[in-house]
PQR file of N, CA, C, O and H, with PARSE charges and radii, in Angstrom:
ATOM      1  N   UNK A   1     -26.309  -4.639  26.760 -0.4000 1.5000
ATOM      2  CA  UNK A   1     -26.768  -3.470  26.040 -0.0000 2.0000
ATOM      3  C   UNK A   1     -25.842  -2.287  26.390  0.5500 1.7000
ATOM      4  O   UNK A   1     -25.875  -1.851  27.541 -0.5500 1.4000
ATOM      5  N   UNK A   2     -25.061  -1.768  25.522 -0.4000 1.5000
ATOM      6  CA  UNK A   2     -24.119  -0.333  25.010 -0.0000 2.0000
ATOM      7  C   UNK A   2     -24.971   0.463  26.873  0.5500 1.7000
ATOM      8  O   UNK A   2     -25.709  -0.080  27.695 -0.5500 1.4000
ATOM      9  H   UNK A   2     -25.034  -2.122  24.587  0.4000 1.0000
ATOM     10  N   UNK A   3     -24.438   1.719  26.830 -0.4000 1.5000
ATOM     11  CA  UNK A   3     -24.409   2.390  27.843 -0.0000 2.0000
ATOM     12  C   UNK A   3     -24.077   3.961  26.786  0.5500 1.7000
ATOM     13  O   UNK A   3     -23.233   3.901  25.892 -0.5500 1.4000
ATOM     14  H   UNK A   3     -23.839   2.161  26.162  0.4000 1.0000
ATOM     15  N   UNK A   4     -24.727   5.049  27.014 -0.4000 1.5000
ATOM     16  CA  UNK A   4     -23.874   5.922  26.250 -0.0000 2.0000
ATOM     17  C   UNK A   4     -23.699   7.001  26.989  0.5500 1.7000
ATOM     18  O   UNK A   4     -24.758   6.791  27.581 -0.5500 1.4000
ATOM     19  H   UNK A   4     -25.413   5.097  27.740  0.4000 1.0000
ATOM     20  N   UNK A   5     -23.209   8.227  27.621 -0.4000 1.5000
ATOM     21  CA  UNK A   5     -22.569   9.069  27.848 -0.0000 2.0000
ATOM     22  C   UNK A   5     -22.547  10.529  27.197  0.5500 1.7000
ATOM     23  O   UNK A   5     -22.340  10.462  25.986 -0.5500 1.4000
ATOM     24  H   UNK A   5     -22.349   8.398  27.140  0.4000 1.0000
ATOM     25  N   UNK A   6     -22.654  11.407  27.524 -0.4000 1.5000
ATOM     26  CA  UNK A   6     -22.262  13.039  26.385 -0.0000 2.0000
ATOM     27  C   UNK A   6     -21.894  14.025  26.941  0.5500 1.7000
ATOM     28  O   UNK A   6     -22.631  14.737  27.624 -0.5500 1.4000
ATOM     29  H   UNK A   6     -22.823  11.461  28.508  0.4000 1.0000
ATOM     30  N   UNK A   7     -20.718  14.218  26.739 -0.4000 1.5000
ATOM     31  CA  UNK A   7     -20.512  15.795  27.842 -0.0000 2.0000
ATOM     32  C   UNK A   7     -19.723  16.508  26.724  0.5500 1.7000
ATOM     33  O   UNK A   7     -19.108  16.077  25.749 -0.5500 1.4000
ATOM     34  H   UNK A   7     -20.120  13.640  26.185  0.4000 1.0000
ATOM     35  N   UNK A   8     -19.963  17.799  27.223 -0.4000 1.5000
ATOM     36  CA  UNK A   8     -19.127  19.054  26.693 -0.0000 2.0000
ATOM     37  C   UNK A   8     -18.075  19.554  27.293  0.5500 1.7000
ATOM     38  O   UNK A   8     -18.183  19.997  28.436 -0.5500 1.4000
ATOM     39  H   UNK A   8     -20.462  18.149  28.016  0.4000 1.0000
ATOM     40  N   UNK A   9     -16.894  19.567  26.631 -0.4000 1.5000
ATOM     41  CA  UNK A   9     -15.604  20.244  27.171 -0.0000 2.0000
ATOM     42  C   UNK A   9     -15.678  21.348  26.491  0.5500 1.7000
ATOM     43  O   UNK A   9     -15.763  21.292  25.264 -0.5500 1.4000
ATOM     44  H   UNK A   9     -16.806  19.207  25.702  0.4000 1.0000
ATOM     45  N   UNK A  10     -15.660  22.533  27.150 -0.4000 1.5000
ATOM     46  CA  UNK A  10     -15.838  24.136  26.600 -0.0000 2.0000
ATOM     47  C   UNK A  10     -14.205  24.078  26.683  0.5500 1.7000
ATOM     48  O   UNK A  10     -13.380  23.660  27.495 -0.5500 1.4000
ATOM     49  H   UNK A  10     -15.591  22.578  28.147  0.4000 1.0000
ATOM     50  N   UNK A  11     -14.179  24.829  25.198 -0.4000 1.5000
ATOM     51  CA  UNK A  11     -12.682  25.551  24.974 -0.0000 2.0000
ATOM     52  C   UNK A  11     -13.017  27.035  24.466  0.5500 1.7000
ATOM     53  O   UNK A  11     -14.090  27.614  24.640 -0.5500 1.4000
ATOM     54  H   UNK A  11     -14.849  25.169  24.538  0.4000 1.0000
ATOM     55  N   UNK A  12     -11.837  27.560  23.775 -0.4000 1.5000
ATOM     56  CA  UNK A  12     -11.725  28.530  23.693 -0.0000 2.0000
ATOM     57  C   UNK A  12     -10.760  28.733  22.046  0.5500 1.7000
ATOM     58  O   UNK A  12     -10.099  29.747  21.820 -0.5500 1.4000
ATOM     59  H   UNK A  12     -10.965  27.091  23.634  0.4000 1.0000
ATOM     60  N   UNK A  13     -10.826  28.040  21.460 -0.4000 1.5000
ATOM     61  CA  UNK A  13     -10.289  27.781  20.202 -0.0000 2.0000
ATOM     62  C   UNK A  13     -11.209  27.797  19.348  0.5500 1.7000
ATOM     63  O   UNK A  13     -12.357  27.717  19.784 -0.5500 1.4000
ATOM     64  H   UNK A  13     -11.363  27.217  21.643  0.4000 1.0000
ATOM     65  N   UNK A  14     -10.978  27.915  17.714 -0.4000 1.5000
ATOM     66  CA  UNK A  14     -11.654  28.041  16.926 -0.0000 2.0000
ATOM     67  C   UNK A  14     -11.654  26.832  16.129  0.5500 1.7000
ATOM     68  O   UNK A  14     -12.086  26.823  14.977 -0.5500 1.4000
ATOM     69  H   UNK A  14     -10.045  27.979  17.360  0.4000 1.0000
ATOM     70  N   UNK A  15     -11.112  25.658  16.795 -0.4000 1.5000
ATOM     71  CA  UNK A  15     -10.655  24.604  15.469 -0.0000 2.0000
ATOM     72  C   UNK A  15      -9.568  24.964  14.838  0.5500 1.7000
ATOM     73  O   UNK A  15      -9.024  23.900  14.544 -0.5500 1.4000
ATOM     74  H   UNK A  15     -10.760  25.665  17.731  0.4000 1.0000
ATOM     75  N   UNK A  16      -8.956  25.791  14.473 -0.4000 1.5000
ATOM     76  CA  UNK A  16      -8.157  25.542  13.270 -0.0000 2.0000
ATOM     77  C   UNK A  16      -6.611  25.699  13.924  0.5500 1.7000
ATOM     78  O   UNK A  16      -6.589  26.279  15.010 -0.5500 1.4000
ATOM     79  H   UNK A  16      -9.399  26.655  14.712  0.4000 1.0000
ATOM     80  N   UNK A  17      -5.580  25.341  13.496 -0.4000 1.5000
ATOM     81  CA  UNK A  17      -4.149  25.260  14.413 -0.0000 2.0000
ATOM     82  C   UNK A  17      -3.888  26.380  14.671  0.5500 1.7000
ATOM     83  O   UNK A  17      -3.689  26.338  15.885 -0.5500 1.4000
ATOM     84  H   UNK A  17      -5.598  24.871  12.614  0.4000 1.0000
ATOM     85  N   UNK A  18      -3.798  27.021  14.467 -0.4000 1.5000
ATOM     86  CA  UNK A  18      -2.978  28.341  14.859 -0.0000 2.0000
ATOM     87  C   UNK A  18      -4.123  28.971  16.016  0.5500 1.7000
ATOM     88  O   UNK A  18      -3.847  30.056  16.528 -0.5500 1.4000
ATOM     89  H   UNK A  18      -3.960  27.055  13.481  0.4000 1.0000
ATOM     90  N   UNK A  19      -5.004  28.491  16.288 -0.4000 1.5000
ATOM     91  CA  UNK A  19      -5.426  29.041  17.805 -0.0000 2.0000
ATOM     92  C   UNK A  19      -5.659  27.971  19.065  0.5500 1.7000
ATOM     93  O   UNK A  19      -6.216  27.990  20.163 -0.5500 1.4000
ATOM     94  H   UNK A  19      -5.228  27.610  15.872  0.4000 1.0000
ATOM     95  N   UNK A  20      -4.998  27.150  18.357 -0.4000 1.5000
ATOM     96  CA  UNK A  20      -5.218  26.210  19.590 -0.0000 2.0000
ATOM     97  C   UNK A  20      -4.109  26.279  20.472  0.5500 1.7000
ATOM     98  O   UNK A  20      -2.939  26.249  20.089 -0.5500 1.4000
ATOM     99  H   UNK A  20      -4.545  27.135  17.466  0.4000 1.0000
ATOM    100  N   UNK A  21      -4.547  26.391  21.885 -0.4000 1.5000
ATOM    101  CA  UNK A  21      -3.927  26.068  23.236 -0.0000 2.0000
ATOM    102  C   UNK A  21      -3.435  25.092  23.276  0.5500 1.7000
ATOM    103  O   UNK A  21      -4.034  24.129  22.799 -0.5500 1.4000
ATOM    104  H   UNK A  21      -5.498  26.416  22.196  0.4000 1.0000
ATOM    105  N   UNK A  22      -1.732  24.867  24.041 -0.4000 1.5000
ATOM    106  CA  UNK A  22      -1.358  23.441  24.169 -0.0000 2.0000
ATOM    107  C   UNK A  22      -2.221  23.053  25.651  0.5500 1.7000
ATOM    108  O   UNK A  22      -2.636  21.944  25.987 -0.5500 1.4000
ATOM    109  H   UNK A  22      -1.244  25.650  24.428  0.4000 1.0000
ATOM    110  N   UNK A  23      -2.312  24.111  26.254 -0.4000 1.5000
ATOM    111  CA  UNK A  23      -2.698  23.521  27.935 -0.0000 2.0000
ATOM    112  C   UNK A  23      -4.778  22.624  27.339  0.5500 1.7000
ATOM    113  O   UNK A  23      -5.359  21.551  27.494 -0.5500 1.4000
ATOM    114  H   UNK A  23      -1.975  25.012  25.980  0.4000 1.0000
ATOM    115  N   UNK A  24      -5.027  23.817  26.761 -0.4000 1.5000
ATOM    116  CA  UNK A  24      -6.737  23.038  26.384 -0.0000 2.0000
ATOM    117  C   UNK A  24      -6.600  22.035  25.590  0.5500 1.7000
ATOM    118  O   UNK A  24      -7.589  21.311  25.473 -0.5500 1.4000
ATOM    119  H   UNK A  24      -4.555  24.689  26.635  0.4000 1.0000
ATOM    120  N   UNK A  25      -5.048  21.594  24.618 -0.4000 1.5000
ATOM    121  CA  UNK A  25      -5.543  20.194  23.953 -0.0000 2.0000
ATOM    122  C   UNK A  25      -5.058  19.434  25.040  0.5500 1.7000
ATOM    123  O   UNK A  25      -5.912  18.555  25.154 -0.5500 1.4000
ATOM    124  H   UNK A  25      -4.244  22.182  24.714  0.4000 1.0000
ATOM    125  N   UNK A  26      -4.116  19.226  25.994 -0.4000 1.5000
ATOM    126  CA  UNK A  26      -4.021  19.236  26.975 -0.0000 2.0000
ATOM    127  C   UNK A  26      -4.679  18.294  27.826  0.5500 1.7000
ATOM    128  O   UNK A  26      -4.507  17.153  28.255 -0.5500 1.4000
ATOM    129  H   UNK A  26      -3.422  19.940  25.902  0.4000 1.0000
ATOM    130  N   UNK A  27      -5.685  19.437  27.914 -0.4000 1.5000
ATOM    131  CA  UNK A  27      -6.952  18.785  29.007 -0.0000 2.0000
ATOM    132  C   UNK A  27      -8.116  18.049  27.881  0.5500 1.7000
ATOM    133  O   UNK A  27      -8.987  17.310  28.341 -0.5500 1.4000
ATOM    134  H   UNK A  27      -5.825  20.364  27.566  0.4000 1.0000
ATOM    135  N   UNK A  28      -8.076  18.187  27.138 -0.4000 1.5000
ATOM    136  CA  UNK A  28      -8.729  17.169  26.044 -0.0000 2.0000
ATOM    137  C   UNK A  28      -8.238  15.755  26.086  0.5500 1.7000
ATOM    138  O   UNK A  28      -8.836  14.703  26.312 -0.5500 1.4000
ATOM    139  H   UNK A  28      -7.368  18.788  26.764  0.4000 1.0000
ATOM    140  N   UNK A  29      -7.013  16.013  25.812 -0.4000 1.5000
ATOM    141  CA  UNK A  29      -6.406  13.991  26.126 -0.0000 2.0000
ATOM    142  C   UNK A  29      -6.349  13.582  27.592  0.5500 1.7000
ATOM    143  O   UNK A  29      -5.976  12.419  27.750 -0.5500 1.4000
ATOM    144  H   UNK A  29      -6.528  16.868  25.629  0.4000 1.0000
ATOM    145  N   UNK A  30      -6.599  14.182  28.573 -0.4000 1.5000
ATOM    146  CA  UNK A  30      -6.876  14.067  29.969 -0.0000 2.0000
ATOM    147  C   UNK A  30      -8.231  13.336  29.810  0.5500 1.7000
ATOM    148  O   UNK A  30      -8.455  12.223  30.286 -0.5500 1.4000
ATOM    149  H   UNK A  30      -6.902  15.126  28.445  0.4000 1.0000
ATOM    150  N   UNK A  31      -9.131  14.084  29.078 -0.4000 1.5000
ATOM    151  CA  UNK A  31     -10.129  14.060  29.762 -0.0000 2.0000
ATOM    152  C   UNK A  31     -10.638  12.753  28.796  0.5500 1.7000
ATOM    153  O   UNK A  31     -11.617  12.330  29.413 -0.5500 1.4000
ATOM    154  H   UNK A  31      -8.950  14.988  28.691  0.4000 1.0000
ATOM    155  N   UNK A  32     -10.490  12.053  27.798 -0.4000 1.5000
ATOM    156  CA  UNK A  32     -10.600  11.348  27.247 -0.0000 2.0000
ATOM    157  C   UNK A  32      -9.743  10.441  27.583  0.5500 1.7000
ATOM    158  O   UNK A  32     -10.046   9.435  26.941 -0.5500 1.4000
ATOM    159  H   UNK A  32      -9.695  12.397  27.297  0.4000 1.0000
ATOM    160  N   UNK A  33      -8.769  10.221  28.283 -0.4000 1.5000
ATOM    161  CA  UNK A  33      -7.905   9.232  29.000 -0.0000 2.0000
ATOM    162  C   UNK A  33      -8.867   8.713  30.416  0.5500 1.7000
ATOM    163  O   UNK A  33      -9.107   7.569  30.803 -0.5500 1.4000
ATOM    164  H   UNK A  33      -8.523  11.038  28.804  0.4000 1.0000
ATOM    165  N   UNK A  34      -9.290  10.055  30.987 -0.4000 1.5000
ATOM    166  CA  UNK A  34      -9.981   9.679  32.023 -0.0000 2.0000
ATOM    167  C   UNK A  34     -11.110   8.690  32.341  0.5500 1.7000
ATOM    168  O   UNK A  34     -11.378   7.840  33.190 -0.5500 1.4000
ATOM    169  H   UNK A  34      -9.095  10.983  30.672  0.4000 1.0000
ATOM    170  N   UNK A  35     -11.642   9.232  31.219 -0.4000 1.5000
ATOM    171  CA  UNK A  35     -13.162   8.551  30.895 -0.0000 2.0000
ATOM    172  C   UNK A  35     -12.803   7.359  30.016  0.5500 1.7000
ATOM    173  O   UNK A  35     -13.700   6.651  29.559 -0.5500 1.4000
ATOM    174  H   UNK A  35     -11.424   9.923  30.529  0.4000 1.0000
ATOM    175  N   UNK A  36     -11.545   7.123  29.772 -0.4000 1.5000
ATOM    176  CA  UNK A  36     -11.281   5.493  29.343 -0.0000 2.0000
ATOM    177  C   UNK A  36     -11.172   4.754  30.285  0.5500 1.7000
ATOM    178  O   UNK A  36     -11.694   3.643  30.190 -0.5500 1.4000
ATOM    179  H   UNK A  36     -10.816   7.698  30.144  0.4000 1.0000
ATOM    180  N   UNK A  37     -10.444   5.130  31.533 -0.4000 1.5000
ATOM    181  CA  UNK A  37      -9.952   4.538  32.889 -0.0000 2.0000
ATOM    182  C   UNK A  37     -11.053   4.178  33.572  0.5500 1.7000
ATOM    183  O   UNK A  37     -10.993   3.380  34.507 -0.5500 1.4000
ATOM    184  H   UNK A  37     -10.021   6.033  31.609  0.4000 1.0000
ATOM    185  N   UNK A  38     -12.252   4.781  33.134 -0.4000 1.5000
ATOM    186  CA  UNK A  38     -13.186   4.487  33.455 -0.0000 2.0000
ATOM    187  C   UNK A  38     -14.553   3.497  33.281  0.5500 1.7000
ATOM    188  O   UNK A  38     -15.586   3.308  33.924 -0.5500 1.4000
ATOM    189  H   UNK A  38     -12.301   5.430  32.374  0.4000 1.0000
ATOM    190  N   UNK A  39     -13.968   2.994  32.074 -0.4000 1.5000
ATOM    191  CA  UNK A  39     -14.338   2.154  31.371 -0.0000 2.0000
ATOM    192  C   UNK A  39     -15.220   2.206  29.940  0.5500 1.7000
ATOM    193  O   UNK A  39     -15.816   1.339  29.301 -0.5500 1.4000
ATOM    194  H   UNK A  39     -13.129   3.148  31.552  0.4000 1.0000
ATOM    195  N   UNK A  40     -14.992   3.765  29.738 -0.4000 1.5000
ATOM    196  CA  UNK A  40     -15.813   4.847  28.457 -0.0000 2.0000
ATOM    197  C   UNK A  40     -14.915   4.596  27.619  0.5500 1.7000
ATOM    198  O   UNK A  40     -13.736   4.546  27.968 -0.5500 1.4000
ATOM    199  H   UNK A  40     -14.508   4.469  30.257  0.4000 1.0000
ATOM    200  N   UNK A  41     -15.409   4.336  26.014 -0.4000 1.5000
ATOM    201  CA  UNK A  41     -14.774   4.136  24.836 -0.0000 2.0000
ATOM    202  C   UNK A  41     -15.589   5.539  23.897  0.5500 1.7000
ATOM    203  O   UNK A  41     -16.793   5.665  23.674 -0.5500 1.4000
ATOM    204  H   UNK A  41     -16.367   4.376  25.731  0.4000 1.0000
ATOM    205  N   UNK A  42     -14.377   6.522  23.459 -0.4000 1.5000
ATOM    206  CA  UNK A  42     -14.969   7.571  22.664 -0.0000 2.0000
ATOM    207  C   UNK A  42     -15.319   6.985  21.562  0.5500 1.7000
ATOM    208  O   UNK A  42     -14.492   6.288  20.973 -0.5500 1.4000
ATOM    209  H   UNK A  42     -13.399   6.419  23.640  0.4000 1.0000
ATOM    210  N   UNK A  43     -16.725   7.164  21.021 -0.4000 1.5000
ATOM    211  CA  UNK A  43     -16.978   7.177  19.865 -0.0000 2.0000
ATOM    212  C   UNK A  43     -17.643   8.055  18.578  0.5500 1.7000
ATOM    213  O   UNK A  43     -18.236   7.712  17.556 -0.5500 1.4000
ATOM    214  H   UNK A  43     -17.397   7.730  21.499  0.4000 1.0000
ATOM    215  N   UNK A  44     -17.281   9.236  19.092 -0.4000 1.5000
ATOM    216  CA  UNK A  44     -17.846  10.227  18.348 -0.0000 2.0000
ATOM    217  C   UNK A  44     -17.708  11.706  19.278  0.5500 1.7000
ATOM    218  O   UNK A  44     -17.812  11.979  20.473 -0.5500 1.4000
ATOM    219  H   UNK A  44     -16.799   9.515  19.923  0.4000 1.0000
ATOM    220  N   UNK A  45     -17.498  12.263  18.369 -0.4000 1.5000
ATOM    221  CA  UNK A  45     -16.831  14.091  19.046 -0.0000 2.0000
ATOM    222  C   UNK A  45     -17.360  14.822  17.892  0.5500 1.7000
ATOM    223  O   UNK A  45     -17.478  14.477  16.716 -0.5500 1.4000
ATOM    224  H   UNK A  45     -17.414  12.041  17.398  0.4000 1.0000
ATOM    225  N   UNK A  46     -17.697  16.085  18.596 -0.4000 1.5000
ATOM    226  CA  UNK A  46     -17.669  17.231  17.371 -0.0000 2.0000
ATOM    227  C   UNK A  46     -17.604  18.285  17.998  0.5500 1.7000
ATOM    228  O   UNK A  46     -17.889  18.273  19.196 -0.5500 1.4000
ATOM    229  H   UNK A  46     -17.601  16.365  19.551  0.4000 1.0000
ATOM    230  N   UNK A  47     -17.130  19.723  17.227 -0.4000 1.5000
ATOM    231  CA  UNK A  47     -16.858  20.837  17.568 -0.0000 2.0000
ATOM    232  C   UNK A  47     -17.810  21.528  17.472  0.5500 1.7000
ATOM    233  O   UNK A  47     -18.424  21.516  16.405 -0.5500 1.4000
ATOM    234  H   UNK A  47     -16.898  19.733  16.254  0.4000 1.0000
ATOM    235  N   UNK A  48     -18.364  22.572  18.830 -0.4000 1.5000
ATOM    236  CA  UNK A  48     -19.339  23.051  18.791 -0.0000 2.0000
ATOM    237  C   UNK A  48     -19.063  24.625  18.673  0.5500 1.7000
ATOM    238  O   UNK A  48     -18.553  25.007  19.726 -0.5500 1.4000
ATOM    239  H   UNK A  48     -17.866  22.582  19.697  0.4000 1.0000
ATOM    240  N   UNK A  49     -19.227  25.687  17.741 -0.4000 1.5000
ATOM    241  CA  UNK A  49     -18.815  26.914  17.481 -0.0000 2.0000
ATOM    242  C   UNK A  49     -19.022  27.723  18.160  0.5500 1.7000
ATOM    243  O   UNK A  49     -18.314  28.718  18.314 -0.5500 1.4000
ATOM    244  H   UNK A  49     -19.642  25.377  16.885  0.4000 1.0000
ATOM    245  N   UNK A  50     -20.381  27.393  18.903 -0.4000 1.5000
ATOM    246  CA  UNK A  50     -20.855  28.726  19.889 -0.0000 2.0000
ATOM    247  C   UNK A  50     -22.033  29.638  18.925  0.5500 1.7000
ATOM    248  O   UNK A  50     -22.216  30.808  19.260 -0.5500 1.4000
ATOM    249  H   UNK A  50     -20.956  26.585  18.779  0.4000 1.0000
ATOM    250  N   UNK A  51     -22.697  29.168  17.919 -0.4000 1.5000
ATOM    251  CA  UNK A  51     -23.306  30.087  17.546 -0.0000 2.0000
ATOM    252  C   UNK A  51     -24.422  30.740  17.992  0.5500 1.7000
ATOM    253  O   UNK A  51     -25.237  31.026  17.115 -0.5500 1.4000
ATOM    254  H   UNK A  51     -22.549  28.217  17.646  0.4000 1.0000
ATOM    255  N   UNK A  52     -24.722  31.100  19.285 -0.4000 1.5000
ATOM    256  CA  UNK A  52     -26.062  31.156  19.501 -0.0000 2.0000
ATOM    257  C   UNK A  52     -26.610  29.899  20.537  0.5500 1.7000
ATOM    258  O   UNK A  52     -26.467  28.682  20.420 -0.5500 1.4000
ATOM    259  H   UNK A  52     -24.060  30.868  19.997  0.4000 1.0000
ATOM    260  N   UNK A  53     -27.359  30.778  21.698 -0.4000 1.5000
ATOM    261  CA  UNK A  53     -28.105  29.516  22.411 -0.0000 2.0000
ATOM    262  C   UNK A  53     -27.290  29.241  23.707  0.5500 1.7000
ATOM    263  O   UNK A  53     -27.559  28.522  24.670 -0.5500 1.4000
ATOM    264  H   UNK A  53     -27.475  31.766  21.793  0.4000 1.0000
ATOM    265  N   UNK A  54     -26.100  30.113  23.416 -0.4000 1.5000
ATOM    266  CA  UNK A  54     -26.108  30.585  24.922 -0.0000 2.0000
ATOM    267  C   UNK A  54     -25.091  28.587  25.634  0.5500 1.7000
ATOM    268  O   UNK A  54     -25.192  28.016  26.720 -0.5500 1.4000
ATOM    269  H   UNK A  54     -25.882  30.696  22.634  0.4000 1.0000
ATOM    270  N   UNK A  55     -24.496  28.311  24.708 -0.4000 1.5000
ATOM    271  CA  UNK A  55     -23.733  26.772  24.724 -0.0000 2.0000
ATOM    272  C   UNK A  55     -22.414  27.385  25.095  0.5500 1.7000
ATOM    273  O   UNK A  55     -21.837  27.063  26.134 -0.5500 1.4000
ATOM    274  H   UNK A  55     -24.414  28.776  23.826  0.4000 1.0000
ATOM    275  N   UNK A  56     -22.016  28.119  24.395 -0.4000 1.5000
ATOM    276  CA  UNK A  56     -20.575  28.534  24.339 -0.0000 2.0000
ATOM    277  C   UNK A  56     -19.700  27.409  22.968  0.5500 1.7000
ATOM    278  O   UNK A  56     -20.054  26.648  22.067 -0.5500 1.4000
ATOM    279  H   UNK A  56     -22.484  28.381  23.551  0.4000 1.0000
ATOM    280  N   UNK A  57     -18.661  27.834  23.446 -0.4000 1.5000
ATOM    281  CA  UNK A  57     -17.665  27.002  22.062 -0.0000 2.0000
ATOM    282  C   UNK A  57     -17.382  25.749  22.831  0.5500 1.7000
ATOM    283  O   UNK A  57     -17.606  25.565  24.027 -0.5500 1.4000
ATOM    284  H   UNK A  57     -18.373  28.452  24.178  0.4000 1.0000
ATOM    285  N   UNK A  58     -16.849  24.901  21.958 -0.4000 1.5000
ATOM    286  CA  UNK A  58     -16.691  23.896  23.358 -0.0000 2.0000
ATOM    287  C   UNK A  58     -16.300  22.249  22.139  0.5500 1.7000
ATOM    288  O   UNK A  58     -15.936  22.461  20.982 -0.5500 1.4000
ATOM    289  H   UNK A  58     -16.667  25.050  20.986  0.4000 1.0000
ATOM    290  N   UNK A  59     -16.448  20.881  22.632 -0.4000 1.5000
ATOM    291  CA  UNK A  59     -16.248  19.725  21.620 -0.0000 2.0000
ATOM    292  C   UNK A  59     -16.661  18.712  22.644  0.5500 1.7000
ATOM    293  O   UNK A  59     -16.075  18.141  23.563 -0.5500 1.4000
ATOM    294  H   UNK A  59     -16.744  20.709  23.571  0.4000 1.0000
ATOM    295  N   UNK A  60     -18.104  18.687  22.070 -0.4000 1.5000
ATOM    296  CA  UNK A  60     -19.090  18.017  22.349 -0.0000 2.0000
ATOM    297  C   UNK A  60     -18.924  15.646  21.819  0.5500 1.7000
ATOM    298  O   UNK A  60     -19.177  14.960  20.828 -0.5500 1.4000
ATOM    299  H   UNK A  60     -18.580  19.151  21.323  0.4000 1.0000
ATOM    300  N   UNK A  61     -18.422  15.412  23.120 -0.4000 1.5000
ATOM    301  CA  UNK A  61     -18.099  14.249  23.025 -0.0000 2.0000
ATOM    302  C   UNK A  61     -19.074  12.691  23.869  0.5500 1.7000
ATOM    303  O   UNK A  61     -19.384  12.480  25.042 -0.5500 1.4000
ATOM    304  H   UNK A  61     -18.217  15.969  23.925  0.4000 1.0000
ATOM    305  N   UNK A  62     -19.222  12.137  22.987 -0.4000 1.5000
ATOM    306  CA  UNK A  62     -20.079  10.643  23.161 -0.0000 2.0000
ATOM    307  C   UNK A  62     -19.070  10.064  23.171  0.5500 1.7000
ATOM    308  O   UNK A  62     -18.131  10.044  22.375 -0.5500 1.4000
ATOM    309  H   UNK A  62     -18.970  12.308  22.035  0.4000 1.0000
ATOM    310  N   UNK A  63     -19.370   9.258  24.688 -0.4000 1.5000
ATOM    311  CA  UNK A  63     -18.809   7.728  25.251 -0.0000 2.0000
ATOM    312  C   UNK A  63     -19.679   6.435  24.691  0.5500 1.7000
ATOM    313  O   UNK A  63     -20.549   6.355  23.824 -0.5500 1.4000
ATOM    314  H   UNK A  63     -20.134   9.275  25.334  0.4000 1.0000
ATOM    315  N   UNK A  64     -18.977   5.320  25.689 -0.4000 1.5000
ATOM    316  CA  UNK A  64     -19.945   4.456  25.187 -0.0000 2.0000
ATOM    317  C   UNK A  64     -19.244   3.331  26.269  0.5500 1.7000
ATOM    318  O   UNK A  64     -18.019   3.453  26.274 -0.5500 1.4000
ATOM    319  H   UNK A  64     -18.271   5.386  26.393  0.4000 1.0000
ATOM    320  N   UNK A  65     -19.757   2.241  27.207 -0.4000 1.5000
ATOM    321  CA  UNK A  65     -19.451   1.194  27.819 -0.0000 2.0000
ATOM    322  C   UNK A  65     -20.637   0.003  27.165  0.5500 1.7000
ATOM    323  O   UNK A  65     -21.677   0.117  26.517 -0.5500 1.4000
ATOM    324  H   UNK A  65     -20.753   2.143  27.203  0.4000 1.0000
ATOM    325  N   UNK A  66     -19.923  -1.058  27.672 -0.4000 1.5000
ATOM    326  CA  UNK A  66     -20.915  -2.621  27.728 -0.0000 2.0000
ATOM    327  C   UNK A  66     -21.137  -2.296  29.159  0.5500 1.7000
ATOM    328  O   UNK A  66     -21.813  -3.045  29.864 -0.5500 1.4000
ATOM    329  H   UNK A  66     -19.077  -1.151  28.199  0.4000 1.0000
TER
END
């Protein structure tokens, strides 16, 4: 039975290219390399805007192991 996983990497970008950081995409393929090494398979990400609720901005990502 699957295993699933969810964490938030807070950035500071808006999504769209022209504000993205090379160092924060950066630590995005780090951190999704990491959690492969680990035996986590990404299967789903999304960008979280910050609207309210006190989350911040950030790209809210699901793992997944056997």
């Amino acid at each position: 039975m699957p295993t699933y996983k969810t964490e938030m990497l807070k950035v500071s970008f808006k999504w769209v290219t022209s504000s993205i950081n090379p160092e924060e995409l950066a630590l995005l393929d780090k951190t999704i390399n990491d959690r492969s090494k680990e035996g986590w398979e990404l299967v789903s990400y999304t960008f979280m805007g910050g609207a309210g609720g006190g989350w911040g901005r950030g790209v809210l990502m699901t793992y997944m192991r056997e």
